[in-house]
C-alpha positions as CSV (number, residue, x, y, z in Angstrom):
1,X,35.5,-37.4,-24.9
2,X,34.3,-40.4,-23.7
3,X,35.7,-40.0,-20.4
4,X,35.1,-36.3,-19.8
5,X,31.2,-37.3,-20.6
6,X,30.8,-40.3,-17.8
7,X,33.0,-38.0,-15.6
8,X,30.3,-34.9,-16.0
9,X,27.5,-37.5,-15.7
10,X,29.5,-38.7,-12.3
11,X,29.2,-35.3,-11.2
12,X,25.6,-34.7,-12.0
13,X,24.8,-37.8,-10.1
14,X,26.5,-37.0,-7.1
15,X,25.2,-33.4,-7.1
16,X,21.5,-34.9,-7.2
17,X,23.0,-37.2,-4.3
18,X,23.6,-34.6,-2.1
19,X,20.6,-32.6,-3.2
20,X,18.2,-34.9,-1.9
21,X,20.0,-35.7,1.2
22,X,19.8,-31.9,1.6
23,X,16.2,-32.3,0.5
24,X,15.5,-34.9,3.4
25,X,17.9,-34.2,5.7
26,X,15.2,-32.2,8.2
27,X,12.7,-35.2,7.5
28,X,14.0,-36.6,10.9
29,X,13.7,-33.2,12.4
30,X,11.4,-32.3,15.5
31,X,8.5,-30.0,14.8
32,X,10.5,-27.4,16.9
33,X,13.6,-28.2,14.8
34,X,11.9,-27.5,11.6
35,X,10.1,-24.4,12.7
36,X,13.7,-23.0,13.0
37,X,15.0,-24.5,9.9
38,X,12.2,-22.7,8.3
39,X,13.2,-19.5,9.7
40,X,16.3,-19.5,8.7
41,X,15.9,-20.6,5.5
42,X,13.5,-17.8,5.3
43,X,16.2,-15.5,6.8
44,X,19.0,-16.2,4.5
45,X,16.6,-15.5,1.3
46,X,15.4,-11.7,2.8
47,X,18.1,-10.1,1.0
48,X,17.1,-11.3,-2.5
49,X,14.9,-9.2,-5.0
50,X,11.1,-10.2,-4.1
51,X,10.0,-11.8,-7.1
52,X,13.3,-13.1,-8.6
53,X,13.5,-17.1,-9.4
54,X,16.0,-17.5,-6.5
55,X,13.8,-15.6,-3.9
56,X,10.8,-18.0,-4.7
57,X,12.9,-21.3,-4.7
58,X,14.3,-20.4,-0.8
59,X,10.4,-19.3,0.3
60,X,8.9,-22.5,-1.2
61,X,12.0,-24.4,0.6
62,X,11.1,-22.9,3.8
63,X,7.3,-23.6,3.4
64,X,8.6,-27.2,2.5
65,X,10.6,-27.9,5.6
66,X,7.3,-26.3,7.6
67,X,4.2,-25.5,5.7
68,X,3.1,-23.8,9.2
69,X,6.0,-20.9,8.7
70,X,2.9,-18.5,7.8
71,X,5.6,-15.8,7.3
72,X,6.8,-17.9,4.2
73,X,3.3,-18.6,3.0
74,X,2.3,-15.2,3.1
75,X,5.9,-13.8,1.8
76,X,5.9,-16.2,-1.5
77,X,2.2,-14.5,-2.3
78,X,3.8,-11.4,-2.1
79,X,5.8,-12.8,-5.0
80,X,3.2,-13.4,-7.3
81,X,1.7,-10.2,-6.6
82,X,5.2,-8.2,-8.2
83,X,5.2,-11.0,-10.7
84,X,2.0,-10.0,-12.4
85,X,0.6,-13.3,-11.1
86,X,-3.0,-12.8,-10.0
87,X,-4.4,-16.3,-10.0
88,X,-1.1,-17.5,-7.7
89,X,-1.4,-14.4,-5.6
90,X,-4.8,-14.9,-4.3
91,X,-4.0,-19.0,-3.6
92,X,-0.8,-18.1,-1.3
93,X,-2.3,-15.1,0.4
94,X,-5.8,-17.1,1.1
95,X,-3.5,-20.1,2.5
96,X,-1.8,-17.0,4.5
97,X,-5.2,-16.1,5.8
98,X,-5.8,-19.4,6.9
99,X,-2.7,-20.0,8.4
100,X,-2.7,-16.5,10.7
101,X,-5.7,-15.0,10.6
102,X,-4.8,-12.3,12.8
103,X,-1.9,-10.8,11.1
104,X,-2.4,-11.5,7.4
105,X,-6.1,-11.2,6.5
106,X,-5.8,-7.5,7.3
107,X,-3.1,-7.2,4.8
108,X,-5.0,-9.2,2.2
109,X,-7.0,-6.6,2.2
110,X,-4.3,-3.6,2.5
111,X,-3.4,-5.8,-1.1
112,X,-6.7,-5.5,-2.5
113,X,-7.1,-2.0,-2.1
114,X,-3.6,-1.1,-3.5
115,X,-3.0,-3.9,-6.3
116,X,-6.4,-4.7,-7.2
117,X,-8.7,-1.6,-6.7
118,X,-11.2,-4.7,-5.0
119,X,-12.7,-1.9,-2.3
120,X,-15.1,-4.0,-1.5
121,X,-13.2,-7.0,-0.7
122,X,-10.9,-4.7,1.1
123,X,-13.0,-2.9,3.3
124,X,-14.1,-7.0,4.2
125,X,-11.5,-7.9,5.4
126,X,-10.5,-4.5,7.3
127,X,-14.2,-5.1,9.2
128,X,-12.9,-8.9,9.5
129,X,-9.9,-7.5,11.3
130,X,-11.9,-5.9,14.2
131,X,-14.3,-9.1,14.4
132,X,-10.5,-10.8,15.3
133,X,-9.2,-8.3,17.5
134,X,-11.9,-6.8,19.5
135,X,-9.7,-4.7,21.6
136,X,-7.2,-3.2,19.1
137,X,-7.1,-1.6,16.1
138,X,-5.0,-3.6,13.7
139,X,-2.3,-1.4,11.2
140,X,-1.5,-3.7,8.3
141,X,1.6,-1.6,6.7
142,X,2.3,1.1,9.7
143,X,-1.8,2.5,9.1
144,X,-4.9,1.7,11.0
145,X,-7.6,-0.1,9.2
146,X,-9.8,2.9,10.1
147,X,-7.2,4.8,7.6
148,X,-7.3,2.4,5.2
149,X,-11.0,2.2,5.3
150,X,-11.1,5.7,4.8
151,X,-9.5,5.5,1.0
152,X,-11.2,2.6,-0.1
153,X,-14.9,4.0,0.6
154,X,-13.3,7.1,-1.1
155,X,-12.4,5.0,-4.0
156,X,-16.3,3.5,-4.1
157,X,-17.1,7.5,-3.8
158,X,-18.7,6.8,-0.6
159,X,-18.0,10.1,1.3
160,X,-20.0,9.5,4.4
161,X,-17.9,6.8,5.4
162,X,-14.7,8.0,3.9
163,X,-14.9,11.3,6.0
164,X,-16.0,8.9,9.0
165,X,-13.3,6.6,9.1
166,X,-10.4,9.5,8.4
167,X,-12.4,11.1,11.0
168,X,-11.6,8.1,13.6
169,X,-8.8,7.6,12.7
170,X,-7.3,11.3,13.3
171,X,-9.0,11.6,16.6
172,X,-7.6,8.7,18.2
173,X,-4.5,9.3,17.1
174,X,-4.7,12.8,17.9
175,X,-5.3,11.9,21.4
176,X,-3.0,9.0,22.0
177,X,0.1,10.6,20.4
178,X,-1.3,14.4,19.2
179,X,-2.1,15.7,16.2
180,X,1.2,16.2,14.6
181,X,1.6,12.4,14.7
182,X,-1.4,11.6,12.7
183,X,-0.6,10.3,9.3
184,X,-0.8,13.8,7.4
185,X,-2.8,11.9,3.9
186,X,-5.5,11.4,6.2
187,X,-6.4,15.1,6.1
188,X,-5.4,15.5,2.5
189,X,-8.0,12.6,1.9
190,X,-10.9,13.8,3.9
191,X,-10.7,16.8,2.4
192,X,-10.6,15.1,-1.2
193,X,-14.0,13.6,0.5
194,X,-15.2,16.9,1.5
195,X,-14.2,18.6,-1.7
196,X,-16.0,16.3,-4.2
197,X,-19.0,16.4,-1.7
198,X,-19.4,19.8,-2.4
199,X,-18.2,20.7,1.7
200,X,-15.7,23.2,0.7
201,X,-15.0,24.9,3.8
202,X,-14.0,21.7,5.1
203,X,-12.2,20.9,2.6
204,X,-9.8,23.7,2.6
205,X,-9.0,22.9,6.5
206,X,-7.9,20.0,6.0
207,X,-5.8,21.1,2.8
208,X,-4.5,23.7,4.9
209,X,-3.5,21.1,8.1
210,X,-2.2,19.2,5.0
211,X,0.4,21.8,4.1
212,X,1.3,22.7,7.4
213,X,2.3,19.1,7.8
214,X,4.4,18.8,4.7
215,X,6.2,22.2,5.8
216,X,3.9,24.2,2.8
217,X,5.4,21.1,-0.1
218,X,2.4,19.6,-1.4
219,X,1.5,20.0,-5.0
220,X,-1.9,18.2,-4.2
221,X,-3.5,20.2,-1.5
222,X,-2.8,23.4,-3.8
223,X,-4.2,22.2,-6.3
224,X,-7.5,21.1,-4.5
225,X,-7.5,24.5,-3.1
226,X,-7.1,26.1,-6.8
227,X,-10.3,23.9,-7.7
228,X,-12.5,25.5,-4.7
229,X,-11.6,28.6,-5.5
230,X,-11.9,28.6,-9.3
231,X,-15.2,27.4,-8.8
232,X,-16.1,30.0,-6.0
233,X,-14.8,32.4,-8.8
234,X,-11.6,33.8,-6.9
235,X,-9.8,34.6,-9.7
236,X,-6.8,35.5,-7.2
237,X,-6.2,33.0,-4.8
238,X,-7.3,30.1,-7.5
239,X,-4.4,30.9,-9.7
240,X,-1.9,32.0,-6.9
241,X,-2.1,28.3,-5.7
242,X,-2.7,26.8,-8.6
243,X,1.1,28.5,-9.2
244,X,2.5,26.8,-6.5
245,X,0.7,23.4,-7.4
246,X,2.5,23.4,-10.2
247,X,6.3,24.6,-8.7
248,X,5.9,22.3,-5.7
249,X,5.1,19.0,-8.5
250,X,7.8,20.0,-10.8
251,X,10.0,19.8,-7.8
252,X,8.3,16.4,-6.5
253,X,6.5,17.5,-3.3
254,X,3.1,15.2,-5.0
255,X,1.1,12.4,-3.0
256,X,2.6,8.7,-4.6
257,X,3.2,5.9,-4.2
258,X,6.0,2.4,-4.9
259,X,4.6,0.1,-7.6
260,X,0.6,1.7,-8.1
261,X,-1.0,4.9,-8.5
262,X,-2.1,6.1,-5.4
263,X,-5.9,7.2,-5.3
264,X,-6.7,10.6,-6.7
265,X,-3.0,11.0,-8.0
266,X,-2.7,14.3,-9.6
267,X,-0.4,14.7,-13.0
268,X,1.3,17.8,-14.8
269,X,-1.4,17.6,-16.9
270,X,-4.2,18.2,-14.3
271,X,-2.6,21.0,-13.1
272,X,-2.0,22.3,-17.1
273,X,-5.8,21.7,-17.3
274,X,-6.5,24.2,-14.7
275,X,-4.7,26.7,-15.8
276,X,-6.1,26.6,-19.0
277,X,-9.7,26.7,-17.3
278,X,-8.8,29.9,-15.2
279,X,-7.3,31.2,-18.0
280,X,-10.8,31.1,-19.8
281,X,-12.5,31.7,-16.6
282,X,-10.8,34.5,-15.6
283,X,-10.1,36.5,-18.7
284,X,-11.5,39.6,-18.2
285,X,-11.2,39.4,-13.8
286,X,-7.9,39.9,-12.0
287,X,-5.7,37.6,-11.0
């Protein structure tokens, strides 16, 4: 037993040898030498869970070998974020910001809106974005800030802006790449805007170019049409797409998103709501 215990002990020794030497081996390194060890560390880890123990302990190794990888710094915050951790989030991602301005306070603020419901702080750092690039409209996560803008004044109930911002955004997409190429929640969006702003006619527009865009699968748009027309007393049409609101949901064809609620998510029992509303409403007109 003896034996067997200085032989583990042996082991453990030389394992914390090697560790170290592994742990100090790029301290000799050029700055150009440990920018690529830092990649690659970096690279190795991108097929582990984000979050896990052994996803973190490769990040915070390449941020070691180069604190300047601002891919690391801004992918260990990201983390955090899955991990529940607020307080550790918003250290990483502000050392993210500081390290690349450019690319990651945009997407701080794509994080606040999303994870944190901070509008505010979002729409800051969106306006920050154009203050850093003048000539371009950044797209933190495949959308324009002017897109993102949009939601977040919708979720401060700021219509004016909302509808302004959707409104720039589908026009200049529209006429760089055409219409069918704008992203289609931007009309489903601005017509939430329009609709709780009491603009119905607009509203149902942009439900309708909302359904045309999701080839007539959209359990939202029908629904916000159903609303309109409940309330304009069309008895009909109200419960004819409130109908298909709810056959489109209960086959999946609803606006959502990975990880959060998206804004204004719509439920079964929104929908189950209505109907018992119209039902009321309606009893003695024809459906």
């Amino acid at each position: 037993m003896g034996n067997y215990l200085k032989y583990c002990l042996s082991l453990f020794c030389l394992v914390l040898l090697f560790s170290c030497a592994e742990s100090d081996d790029y301290s000799s390194l050029s700055k150009q030498e440990r920018k690529k060890r830092s990649e690659k560390v970096l690279k190795d880890g991108s097929h582990l869970f984000q979050g896990s123990q052994k996803s973190m302990t490769r990040i915070a190794k390449a941020i070691e070998i180069d604190p300047n990888n601002c891919d690391a710094v801004r992918e260990l915050s990201i983390a955090y974020l899955k991990r529940g951790m607020p307080d550790k989030w918003k250290l990483q991602i502000d050392k993210a910001v500081a390290c690349d301005p450019v690319i990651w306070q945009p997407y701080r603020g794509y994080n606040y809106l999303w994870f944190y419901r901070d509008y505010k702080k979002a729409i800051a750092d969106f306006n920050a974005s154009d203050t850093l690039t003048p000539n371009f409209i950044d797209a933190p996560q495949g959308h324009s800030v002017d897109y993102w803008r949009g939601i977040a004044y919708l979720g401060l109930n700021d219509y004016e802006n909302s509808i302004n911002y959707f409104s720039k955004n589908i026009q200049i997409e529209t006429e760089e790449y055409g219409e069918d190429w704008v992203e289609p929640t931007a009309f489903l969006y601005r017509g939430i805007a329009y609709y709780e702003n009491g603009t119905f006619d607009k509203a149902l527009a942009d439900f309708d170019k909302f359904i045309l865009f999701n080839k007539n699968k959209t359990a939202d748009a029908k629904y916000y049409k159903a609303l309109i027309y409940t309330e304009q007393d069309n008895c009909e049409e109200a419960n004819k797409q409130l109908l298909a609101a709810i056959k489109d949901f209960k086959e999946g064809s609803f606006n959502n998103r990975h990880y959060v609620e998206t804004l204004r998510q719509i439920y079964l029992q929104d929908l189950d709501n209505l109907k018992a509303k119209l039902e009321k409403k309606c009893l003695n007109k024809p459906f």
